[in-house]
mmJSON file of the N, C-alpha and C atoms, coordinates in Angstrom:
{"data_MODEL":{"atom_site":{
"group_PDB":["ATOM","ATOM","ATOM","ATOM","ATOM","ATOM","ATOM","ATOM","ATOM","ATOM","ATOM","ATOM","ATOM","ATOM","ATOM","ATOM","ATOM","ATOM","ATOM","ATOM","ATOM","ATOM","ATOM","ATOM","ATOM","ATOM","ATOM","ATOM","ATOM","ATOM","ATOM","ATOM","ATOM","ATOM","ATOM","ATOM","ATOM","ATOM","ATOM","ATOM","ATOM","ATOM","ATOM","ATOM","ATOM","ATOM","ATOM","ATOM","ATOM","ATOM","ATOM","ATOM","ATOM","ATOM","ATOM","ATOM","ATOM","ATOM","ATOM","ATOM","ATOM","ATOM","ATOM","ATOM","ATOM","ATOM","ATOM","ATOM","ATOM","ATOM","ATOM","ATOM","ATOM","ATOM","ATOM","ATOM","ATOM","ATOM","ATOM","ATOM","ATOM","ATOM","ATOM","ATOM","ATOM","ATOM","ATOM","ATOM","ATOM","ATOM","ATOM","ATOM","ATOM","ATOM","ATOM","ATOM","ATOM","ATOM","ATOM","ATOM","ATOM","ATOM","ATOM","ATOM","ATOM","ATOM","ATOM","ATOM","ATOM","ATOM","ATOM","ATOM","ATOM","ATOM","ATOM","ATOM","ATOM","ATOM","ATOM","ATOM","ATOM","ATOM","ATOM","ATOM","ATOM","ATOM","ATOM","ATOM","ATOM","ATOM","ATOM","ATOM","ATOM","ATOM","ATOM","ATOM","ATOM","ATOM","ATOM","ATOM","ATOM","ATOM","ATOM","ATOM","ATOM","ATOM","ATOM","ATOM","ATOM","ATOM","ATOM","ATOM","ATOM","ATOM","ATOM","ATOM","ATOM","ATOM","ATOM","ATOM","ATOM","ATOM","ATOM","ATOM","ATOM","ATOM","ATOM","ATOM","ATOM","ATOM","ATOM","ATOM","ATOM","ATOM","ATOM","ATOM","ATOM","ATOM","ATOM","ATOM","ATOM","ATOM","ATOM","ATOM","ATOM","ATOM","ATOM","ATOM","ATOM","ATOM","ATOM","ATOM","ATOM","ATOM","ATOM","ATOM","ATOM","ATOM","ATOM","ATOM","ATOM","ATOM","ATOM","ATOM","ATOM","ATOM","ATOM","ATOM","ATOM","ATOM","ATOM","ATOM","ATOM","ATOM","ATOM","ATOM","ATOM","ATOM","ATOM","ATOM","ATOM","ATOM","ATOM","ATOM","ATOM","ATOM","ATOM","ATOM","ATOM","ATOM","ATOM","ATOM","ATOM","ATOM"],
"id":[1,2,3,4,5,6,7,8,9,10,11,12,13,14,15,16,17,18,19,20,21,22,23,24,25,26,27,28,29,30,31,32,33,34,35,36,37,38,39,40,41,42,43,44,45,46,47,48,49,50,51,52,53,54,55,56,57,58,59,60,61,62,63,64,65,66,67,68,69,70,71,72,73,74,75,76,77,78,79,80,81,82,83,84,85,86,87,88,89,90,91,92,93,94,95,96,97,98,99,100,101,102,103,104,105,106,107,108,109,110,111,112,113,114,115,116,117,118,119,120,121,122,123,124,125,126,127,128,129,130,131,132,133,134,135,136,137,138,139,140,141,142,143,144,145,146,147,148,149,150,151,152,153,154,155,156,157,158,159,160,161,162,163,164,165,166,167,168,169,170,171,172,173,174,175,176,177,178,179,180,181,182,183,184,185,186,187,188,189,190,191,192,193,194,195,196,197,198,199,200,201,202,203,204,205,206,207,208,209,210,211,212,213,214,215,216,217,218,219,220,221,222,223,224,225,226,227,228,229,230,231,232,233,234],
"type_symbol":["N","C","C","N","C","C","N","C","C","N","C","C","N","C","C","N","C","C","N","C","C","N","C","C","N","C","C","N","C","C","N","C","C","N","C","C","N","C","C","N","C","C","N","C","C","N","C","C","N","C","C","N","C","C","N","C","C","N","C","C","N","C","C","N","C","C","N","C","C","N","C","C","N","C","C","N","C","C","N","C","C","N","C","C","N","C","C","N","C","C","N","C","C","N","C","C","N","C","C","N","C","C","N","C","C","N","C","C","N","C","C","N","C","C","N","C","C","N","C","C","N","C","C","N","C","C","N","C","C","N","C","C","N","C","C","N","C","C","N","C","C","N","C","C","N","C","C","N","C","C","N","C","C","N","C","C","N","C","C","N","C","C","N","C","C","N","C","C","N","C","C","N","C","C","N","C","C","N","C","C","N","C","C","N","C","C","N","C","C","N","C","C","N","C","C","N","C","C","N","C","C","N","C","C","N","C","C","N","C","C","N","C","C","N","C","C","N","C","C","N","C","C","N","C","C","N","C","C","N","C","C","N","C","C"],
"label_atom_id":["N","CA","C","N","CA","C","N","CA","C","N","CA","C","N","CA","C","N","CA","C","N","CA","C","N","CA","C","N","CA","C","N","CA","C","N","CA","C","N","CA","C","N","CA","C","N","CA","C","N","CA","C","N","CA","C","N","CA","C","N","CA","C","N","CA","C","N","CA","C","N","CA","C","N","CA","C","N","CA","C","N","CA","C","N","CA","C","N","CA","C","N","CA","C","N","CA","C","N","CA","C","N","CA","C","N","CA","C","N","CA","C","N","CA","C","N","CA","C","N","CA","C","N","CA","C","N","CA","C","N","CA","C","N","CA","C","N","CA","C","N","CA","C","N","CA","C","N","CA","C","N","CA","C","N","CA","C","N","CA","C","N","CA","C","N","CA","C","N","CA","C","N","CA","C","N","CA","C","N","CA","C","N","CA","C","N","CA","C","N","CA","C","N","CA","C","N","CA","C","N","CA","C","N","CA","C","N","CA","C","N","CA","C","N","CA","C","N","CA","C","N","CA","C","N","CA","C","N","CA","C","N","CA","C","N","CA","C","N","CA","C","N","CA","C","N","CA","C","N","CA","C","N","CA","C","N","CA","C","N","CA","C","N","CA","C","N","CA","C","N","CA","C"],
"label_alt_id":[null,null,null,null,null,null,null,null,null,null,null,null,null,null,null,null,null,null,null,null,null,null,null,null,null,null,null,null,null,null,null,null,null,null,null,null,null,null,null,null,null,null,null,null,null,null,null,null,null,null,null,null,null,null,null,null,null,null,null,null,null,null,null,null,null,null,null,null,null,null,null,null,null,null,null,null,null,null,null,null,null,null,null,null,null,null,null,null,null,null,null,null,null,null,null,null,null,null,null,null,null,null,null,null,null,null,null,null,null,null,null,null,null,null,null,null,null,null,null,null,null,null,null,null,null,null,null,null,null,null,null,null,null,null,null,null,null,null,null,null,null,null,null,null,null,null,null,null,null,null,null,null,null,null,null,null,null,null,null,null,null,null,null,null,null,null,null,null,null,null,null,null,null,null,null,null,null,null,null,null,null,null,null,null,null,null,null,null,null,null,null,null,null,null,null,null,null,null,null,null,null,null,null,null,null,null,null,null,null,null,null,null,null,null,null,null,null,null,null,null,null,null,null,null,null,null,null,null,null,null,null,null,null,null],
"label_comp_id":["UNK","UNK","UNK","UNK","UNK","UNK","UNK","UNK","UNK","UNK","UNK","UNK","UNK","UNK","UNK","UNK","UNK","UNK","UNK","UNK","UNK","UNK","UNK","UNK","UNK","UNK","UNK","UNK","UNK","UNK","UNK","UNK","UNK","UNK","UNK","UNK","UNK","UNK","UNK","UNK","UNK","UNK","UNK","UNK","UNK","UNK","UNK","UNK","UNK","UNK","UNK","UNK","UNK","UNK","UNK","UNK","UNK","UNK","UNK","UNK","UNK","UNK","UNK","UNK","UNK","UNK","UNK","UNK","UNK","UNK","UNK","UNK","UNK","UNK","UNK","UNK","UNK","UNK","UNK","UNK","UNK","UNK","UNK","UNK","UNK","UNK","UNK","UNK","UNK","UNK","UNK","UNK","UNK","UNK","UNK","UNK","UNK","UNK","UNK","UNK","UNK","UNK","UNK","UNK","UNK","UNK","UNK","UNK","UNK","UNK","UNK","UNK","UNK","UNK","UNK","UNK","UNK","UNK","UNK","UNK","UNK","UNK","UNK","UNK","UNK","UNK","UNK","UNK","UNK","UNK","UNK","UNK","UNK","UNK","UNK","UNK","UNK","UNK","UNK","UNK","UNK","UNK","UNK","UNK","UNK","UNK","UNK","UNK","UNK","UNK","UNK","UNK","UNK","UNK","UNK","UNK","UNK","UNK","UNK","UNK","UNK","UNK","UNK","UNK","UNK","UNK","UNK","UNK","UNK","UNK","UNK","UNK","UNK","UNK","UNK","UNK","UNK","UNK","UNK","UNK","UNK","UNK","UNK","UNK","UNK","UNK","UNK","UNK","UNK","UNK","UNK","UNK","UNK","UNK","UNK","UNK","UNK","UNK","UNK","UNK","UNK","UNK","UNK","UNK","UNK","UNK","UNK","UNK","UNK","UNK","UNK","UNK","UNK","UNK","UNK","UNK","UNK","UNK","UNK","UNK","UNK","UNK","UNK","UNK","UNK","UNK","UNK","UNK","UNK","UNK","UNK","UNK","UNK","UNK"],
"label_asym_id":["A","A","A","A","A","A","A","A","A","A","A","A","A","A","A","A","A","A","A","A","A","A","A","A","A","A","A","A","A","A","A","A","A","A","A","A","A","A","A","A","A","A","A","A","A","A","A","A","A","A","A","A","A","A","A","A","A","A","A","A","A","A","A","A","A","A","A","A","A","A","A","A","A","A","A","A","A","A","A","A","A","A","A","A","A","A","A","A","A","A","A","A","A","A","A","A","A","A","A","A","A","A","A","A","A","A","A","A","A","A","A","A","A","A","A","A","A","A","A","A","A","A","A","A","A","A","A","A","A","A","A","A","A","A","A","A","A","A","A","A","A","A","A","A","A","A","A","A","A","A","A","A","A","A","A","A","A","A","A","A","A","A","A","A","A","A","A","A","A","A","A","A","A","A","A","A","A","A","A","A","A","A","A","A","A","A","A","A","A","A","A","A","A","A","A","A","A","A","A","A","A","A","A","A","A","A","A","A","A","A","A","A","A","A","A","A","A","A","A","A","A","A","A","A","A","A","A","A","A","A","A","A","A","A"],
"label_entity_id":["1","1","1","1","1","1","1","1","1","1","1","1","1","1","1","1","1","1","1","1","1","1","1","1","1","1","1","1","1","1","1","1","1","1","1","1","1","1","1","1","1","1","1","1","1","1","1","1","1","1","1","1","1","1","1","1","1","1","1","1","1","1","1","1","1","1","1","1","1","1","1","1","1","1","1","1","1","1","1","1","1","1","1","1","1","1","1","1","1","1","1","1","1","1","1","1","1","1","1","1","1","1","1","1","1","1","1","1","1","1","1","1","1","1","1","1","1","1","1","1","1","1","1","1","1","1","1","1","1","1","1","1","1","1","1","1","1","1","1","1","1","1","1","1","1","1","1","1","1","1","1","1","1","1","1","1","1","1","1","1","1","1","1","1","1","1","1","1","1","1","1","1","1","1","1","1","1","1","1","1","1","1","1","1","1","1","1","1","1","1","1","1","1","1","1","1","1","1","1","1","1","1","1","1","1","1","1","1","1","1","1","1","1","1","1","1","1","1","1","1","1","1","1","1","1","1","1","1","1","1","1","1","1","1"],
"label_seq_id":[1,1,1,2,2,2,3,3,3,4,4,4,5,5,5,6,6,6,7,7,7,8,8,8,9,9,9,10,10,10,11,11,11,12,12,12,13,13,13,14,14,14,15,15,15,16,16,16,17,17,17,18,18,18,19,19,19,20,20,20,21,21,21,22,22,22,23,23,23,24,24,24,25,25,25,26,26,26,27,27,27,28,28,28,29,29,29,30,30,30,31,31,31,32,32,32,33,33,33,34,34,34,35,35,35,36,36,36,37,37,37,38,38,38,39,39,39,40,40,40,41,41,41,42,42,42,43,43,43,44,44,44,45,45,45,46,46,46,47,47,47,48,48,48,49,49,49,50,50,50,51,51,51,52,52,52,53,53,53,54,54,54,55,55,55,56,56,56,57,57,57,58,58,58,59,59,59,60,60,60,61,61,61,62,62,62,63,63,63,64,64,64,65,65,65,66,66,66,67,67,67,68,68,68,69,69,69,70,70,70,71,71,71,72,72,72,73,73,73,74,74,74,75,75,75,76,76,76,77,77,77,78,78,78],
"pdbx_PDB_ins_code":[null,null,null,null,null,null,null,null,null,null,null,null,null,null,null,null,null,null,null,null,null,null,null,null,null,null,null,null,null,null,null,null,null,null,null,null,null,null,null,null,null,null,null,null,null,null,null,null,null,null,null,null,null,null,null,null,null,null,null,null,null,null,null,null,null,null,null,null,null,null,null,null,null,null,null,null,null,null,null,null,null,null,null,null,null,null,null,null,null,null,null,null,null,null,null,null,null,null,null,null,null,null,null,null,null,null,null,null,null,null,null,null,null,null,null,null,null,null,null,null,null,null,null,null,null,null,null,null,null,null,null,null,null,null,null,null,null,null,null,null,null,null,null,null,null,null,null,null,null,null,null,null,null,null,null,null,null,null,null,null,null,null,null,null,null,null,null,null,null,null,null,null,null,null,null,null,null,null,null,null,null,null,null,null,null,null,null,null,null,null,null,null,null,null,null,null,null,null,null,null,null,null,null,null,null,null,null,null,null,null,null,null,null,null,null,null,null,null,null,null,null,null,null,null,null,null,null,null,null,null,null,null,null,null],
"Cartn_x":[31.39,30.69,29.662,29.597,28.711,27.718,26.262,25.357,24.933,24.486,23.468,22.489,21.862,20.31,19.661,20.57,20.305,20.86,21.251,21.282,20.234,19.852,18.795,17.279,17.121,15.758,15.031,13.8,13.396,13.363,13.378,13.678,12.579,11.752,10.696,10.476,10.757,10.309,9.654,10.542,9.246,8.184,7.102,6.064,6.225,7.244,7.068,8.676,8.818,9.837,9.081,9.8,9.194,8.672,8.424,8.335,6.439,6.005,4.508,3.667,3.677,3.079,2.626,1.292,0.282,0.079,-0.073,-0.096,-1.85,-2.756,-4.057,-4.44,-5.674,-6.471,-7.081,-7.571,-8.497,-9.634,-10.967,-11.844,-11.893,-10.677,-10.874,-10.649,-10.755,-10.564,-11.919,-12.538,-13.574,-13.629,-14.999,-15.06,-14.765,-13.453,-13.411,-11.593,-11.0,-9.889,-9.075,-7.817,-6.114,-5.6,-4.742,-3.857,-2.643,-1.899,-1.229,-1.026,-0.097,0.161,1.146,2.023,3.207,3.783,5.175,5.175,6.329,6.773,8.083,7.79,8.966,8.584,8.881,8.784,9.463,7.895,8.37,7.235,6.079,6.578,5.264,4.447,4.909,3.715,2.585,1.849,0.695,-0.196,-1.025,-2.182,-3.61,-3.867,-5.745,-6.469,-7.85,-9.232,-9.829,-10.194,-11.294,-12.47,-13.451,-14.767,-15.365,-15.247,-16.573,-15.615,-16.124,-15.466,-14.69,-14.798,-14.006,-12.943,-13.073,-12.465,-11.891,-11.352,-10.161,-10.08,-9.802,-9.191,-7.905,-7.63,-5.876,-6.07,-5.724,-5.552,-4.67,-3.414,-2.671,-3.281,-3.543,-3.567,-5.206,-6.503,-7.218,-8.404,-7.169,-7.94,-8.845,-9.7,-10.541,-9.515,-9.055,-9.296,-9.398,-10.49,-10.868,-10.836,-11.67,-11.293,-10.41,-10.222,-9.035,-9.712,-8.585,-8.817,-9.441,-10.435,-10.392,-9.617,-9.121,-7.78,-6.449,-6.727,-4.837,-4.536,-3.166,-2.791,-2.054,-2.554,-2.604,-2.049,-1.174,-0.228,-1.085,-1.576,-2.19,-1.026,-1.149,-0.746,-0.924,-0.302,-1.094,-1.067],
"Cartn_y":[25.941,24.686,24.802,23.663,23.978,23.23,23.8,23.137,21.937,20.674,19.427,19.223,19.212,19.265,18.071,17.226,15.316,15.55,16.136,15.78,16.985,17.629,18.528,18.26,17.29,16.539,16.209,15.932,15.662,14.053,13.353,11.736,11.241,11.122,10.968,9.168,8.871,7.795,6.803,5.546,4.732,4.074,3.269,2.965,1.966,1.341,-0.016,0.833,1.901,2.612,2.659,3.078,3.035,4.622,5.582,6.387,6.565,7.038,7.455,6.575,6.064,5.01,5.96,5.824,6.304,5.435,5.005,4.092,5.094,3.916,4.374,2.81,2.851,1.841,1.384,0.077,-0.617,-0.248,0.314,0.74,2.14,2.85,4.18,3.948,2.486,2.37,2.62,2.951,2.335,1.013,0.303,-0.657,-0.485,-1.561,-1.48,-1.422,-0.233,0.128,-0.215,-0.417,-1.527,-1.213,-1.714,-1.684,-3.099,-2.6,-3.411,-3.856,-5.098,-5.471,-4.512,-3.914,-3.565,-2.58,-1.69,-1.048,-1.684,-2.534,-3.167,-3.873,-3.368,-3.156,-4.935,-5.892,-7.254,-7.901,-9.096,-9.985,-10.816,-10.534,-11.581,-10.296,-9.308,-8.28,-7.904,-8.355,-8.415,-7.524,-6.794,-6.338,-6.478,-6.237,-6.549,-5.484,-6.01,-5.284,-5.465,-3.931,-4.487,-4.549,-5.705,-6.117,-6.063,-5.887,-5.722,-5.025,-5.027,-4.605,-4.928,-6.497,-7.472,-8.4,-8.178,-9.092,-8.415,-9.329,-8.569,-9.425,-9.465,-9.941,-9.836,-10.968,-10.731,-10.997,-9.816,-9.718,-10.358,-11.178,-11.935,-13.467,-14.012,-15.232,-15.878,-14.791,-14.895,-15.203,-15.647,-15.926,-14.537,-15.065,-14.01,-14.371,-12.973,-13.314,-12.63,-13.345,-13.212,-12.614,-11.956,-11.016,-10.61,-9.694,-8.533,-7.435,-7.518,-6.258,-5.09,-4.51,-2.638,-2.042,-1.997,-1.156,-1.607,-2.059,-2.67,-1.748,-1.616,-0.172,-0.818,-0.265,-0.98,0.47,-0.444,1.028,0.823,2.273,2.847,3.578,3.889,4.582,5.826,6.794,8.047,8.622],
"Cartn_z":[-13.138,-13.228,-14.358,-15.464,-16.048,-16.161,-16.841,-16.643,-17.223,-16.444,-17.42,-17.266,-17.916,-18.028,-17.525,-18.017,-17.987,-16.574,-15.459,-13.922,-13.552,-13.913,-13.455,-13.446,-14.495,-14.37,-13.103,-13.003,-11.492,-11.765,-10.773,-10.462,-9.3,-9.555,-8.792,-8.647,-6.985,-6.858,-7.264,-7.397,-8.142,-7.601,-8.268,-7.636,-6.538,-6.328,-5.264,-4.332,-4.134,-3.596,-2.361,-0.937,0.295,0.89,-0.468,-0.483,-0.781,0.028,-0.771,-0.154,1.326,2.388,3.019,3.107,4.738,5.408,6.412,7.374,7.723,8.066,9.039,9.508,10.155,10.145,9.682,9.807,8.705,8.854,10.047,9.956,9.291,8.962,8.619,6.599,6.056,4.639,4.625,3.24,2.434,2.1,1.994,1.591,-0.241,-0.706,-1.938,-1.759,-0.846,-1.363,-1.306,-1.258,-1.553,-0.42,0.586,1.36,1.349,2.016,2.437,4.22,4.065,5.684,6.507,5.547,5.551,4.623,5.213,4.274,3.195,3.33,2.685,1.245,0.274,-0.938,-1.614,-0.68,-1.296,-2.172,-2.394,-3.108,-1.964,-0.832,0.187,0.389,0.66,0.691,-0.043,-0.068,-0.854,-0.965,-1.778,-1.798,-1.376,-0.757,-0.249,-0.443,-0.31,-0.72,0.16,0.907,1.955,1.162,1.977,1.169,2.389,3.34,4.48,5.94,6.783,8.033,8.679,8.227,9.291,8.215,6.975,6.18,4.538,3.963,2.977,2.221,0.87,-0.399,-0.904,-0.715,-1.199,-2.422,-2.722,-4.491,-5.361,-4.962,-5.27,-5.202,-4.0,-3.884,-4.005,-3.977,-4.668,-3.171,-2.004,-0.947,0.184,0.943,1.543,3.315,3.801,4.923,6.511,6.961,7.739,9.423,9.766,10.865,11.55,10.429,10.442,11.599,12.052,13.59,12.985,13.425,12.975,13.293,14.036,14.759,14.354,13.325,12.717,12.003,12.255,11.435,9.776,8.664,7.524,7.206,5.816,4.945,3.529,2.681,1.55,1.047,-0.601,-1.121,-1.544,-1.339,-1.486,-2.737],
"occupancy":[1.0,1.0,1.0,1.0,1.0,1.0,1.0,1.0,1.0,1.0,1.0,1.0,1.0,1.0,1.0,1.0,1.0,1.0,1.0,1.0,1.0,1.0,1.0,1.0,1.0,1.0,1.0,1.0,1.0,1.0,1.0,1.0,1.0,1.0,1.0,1.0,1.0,1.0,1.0,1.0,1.0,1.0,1.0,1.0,1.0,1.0,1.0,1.0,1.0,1.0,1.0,1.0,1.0,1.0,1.0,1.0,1.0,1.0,1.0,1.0,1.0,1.0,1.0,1.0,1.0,1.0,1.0,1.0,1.0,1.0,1.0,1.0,1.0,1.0,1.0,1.0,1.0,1.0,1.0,1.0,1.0,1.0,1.0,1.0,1.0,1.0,1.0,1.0,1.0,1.0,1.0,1.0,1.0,1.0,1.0,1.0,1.0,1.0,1.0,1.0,1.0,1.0,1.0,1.0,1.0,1.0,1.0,1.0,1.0,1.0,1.0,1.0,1.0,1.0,1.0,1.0,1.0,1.0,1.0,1.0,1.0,1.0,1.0,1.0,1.0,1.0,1.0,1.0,1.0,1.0,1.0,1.0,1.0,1.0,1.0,1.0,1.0,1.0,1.0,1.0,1.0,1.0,1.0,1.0,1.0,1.0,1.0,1.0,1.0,1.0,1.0,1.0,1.0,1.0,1.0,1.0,1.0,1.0,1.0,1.0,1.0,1.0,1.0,1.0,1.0,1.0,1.0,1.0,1.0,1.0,1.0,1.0,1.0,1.0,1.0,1.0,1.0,1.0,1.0,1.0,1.0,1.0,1.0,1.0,1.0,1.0,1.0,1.0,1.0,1.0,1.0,1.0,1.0,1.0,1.0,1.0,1.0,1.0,1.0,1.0,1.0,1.0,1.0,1.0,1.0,1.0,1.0,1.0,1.0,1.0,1.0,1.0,1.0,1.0,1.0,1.0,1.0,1.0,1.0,1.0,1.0,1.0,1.0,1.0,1.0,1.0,1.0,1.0,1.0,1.0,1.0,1.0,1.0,1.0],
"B_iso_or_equiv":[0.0,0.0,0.0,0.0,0.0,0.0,0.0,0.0,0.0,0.0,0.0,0.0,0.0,0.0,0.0,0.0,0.0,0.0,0.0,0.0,0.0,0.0,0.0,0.0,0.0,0.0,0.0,0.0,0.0,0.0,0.0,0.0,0.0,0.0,0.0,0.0,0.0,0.0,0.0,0.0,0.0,0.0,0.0,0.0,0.0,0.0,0.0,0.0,0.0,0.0,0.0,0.0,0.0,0.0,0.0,0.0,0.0,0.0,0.0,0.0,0.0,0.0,0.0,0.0,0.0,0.0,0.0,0.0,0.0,0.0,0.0,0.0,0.0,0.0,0.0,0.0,0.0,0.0,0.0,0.0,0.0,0.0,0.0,0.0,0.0,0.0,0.0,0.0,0.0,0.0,0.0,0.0,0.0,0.0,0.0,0.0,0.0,0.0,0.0,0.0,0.0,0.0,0.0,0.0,0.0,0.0,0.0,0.0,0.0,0.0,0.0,0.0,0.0,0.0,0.0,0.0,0.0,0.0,0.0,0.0,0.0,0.0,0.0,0.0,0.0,0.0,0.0,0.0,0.0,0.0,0.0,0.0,0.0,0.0,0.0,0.0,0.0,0.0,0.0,0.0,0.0,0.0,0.0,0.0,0.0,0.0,0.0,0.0,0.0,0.0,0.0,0.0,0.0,0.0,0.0,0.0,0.0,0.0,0.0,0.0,0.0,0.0,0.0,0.0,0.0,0.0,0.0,0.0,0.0,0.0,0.0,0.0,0.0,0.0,0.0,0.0,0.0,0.0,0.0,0.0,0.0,0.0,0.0,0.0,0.0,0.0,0.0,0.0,0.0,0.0,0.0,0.0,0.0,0.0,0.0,0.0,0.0,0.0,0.0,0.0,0.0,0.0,0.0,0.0,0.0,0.0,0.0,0.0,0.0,0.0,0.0,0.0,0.0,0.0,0.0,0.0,0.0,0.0,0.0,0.0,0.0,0.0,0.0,0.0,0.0,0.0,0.0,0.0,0.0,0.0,0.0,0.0,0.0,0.0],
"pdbx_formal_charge":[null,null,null,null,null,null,null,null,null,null,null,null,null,null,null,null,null,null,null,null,null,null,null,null,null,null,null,null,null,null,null,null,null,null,null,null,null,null,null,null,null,null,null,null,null,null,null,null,null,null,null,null,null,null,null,null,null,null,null,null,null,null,null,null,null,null,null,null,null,null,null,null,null,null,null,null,null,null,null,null,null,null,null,null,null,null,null,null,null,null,null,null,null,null,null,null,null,null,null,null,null,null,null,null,null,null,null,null,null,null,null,null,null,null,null,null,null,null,null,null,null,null,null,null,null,null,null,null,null,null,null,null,null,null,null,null,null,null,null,null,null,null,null,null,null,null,null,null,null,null,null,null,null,null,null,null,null,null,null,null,null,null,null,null,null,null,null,null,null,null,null,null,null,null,null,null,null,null,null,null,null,null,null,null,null,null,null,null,null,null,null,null,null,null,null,null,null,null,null,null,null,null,null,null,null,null,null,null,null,null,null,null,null,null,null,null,null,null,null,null,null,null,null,null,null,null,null,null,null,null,null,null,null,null],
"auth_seq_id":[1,1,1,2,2,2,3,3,3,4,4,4,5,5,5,6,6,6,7,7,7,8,8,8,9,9,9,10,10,10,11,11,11,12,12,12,13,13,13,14,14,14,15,15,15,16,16,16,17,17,17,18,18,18,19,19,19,20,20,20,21,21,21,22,22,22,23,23,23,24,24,24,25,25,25,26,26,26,27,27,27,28,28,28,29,29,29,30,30,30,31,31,31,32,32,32,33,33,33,34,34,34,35,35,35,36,36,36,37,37,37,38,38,38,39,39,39,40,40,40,41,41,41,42,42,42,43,43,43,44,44,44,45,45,45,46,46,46,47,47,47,48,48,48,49,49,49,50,50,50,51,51,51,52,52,52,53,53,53,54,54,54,55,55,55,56,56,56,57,57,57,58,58,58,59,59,59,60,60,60,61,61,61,62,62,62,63,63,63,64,64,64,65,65,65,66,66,66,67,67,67,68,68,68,69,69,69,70,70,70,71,71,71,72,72,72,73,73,73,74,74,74,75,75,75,76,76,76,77,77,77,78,78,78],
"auth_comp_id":["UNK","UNK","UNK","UNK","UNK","UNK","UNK","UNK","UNK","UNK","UNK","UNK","UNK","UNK","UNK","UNK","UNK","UNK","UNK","UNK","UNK","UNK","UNK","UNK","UNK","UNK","UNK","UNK","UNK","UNK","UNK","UNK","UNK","UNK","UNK","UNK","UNK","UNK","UNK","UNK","UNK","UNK","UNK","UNK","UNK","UNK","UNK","UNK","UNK","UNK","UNK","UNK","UNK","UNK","UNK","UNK","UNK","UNK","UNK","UNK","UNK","UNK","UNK","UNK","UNK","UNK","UNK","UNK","UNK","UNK","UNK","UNK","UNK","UNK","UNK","UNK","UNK","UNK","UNK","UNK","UNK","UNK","UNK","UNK","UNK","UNK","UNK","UNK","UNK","UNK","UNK","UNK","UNK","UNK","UNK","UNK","UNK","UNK","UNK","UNK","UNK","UNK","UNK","UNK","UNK","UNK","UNK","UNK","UNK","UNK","UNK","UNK","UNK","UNK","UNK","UNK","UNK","UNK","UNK","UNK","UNK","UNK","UNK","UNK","UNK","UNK","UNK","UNK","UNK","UNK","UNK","UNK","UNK","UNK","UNK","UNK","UNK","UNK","UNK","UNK","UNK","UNK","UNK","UNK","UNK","UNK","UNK","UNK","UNK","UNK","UNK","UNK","UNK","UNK","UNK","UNK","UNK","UNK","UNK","UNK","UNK","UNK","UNK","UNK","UNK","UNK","UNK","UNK","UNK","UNK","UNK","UNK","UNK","UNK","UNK","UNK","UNK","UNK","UNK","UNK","UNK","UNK","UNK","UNK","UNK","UNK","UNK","UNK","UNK","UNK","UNK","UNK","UNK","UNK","UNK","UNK","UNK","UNK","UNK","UNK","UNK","UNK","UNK","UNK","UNK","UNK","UNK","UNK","UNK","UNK","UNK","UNK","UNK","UNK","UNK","UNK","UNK","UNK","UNK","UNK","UNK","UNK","UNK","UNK","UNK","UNK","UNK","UNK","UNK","UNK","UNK","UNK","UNK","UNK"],
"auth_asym_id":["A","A","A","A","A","A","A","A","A","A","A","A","A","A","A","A","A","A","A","A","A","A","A","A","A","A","A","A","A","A","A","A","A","A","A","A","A","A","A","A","A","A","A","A","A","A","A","A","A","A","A","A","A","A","A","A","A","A","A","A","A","A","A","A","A","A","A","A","A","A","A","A","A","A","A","A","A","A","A","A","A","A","A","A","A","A","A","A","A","A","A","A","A","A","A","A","A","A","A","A","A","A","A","A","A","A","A","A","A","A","A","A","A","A","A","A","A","A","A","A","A","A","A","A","A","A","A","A","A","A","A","A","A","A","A","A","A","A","A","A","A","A","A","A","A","A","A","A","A","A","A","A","A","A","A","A","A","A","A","A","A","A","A","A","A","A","A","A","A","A","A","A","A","A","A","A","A","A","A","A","A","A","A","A","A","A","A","A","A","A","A","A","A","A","A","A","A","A","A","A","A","A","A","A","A","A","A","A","A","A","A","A","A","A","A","A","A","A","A","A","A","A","A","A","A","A","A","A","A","A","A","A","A","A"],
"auth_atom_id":["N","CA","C","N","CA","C","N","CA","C","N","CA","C","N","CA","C","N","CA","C","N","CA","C","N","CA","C","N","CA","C","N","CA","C","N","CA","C","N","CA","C","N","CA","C","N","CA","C","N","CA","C","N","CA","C","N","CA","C","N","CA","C","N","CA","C","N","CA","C","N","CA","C","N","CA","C","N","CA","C","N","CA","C","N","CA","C","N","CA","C","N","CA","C","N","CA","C","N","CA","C","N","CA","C","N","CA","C","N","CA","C","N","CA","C","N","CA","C","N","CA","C","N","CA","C","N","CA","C","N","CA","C","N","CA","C","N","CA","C","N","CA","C","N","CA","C","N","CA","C","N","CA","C","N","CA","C","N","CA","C","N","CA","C","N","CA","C","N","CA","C","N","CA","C","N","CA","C","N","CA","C","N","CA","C","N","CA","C","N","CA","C","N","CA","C","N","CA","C","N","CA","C","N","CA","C","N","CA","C","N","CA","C","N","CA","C","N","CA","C","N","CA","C","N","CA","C","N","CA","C","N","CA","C","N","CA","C","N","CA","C","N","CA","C","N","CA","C","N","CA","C","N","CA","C","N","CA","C","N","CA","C","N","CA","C","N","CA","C","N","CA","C"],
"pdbx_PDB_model_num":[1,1,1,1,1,1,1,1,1,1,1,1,1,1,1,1,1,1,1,1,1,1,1,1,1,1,1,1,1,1,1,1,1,1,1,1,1,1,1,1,1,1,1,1,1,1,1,1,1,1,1,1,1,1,1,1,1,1,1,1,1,1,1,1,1,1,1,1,1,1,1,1,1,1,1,1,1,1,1,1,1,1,1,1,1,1,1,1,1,1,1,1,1,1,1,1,1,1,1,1,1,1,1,1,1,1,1,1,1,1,1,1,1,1,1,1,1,1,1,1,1,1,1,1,1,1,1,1,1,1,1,1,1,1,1,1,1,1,1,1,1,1,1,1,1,1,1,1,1,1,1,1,1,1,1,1,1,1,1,1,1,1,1,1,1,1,1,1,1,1,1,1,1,1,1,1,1,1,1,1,1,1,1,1,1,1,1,1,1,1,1,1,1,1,1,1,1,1,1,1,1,1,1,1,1,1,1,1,1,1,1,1,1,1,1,1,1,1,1,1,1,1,1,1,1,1,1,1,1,1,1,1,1,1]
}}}
């Protein structure tokens, strides 16, 4: 068998791949950092910012919203 170099390369997941999800809670983010609802790589899944304890910024739609459980289990990227 001989060797190719071009299949030996490493192939490392891409960024919106379902690969590279932590799942925690929302009280355990910093205020500031990105999560999602979900871990699913489509277009309604959106990005948010927590901005306080109880509430979030959807970084897409521009809207704030409002009292989000602490105990919801939210997916980060690692």
């Amino acid at each position: 068998m001989t060797n190719n170099p071009a299949q030996d390369r490493y192939n490392p997941p891409g960024v919106r791949d379902g690969d590279g999800w932590e799942s925690g809670t929302f009280d355990s983010l910093n205020t500031g950092e990105l999560f999602w609802l979900n871990e699913n790589k489509n277009e309604d899944n959106h990005a948010y910012r927590k901005i306080s304890e109880t509430e979030a910024f959807n970084t897409k739609t521009g809207e704030t919203l409002p009292v989000v459980k602490r105990n919801a289990v939210v997916y980060y990227k690692s």
